[in-house]
C-alpha positions as CSV (number, residue, x, y, z in Angstrom):
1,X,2.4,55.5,29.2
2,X,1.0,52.9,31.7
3,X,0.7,49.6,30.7
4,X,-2.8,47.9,31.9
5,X,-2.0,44.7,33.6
6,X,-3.1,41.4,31.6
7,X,-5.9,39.1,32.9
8,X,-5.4,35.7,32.8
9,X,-7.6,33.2,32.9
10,X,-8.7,29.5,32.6
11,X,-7.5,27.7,30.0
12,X,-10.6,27.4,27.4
13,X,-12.2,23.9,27.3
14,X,-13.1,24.3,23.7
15,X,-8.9,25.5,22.3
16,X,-7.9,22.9,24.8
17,X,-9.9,19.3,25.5
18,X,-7.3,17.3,26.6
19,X,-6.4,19.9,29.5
20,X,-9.3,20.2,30.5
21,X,-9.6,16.3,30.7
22,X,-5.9,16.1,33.2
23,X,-7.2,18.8,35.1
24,X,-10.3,17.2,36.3
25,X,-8.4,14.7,37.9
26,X,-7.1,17.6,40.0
27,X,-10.5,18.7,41.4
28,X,-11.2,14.7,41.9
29,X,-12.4,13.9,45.4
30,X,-9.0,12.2,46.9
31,X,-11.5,10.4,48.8
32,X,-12.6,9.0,45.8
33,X,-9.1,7.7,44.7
34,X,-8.4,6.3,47.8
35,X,-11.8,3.8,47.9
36,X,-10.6,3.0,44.2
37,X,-7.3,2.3,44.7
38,X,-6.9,0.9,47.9
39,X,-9.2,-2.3,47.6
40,X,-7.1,-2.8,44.6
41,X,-3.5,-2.2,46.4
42,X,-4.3,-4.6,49.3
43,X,-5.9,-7.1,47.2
44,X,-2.8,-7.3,45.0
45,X,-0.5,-7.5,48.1
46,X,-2.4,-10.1,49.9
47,X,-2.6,-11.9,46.4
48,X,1.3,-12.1,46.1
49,X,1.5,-13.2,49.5
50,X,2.8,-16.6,50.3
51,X,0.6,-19.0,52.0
52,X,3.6,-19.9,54.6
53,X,4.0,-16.5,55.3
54,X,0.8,-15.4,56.3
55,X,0.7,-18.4,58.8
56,X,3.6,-17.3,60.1
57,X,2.6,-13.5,60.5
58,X,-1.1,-14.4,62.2
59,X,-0.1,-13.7,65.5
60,X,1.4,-10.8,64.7
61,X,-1.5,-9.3,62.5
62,X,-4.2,-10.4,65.1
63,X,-2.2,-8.3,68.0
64,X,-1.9,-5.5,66.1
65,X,-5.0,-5.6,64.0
66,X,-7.5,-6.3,67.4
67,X,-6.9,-3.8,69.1
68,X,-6.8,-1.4,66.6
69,X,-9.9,-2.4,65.6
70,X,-11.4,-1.6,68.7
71,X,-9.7,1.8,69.4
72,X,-11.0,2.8,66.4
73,X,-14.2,0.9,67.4
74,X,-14.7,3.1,70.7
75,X,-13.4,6.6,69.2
76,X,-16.5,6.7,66.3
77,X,-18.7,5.2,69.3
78,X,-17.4,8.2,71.4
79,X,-17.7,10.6,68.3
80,X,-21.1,9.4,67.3
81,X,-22.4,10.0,71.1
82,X,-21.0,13.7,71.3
83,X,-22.5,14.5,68.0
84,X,-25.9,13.5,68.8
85,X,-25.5,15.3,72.2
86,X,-24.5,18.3,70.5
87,X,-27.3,18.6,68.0
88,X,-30.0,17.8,70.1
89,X,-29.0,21.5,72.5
């Protein structure tokens, strides 16, 4: 005798709400998360930060924050530029 193989599918939203609830976080847009929990993250940290210390770490945060800044400044600039050179042929 042969045995047919069993299908299996998707769990059934109506047997199971609460799975089907968790798993939509799954399909979530991690873009999403990220501009929710970031804003959240760095305003805790610079919350919790001490006044002393931030004064101490400006020069540090301006060298490494400027010119970041405008790296990533000039690459969308440059990305931007090739983009509407490409559409346009």
């Amino acid at each position: 005798m042969c045995a047919t193989p069993v299908r299996r599918t998707q769990t059934p939203p109506r047997r199971y709400p609460a799975a089907r609830e968790y798993t939509s976080l799954a399909r979530m847009d991690p873009h999403l998360i990220l501009y929710i929990f970031m804003p959240t993250l760095i305003f805790e940290s610079a919350f919790a930060m001490d006044v002393h210390t931030f004064k101490k770490m400006t020069s540090q945060i301006v060298v490494l924050a400027f010119p970041g800044m405008m790296l990533g400044a000039v690459r969308n600039l440059s990305d931007a530029t090739h983009l509407h050179h490409t559409e346009r042929v």
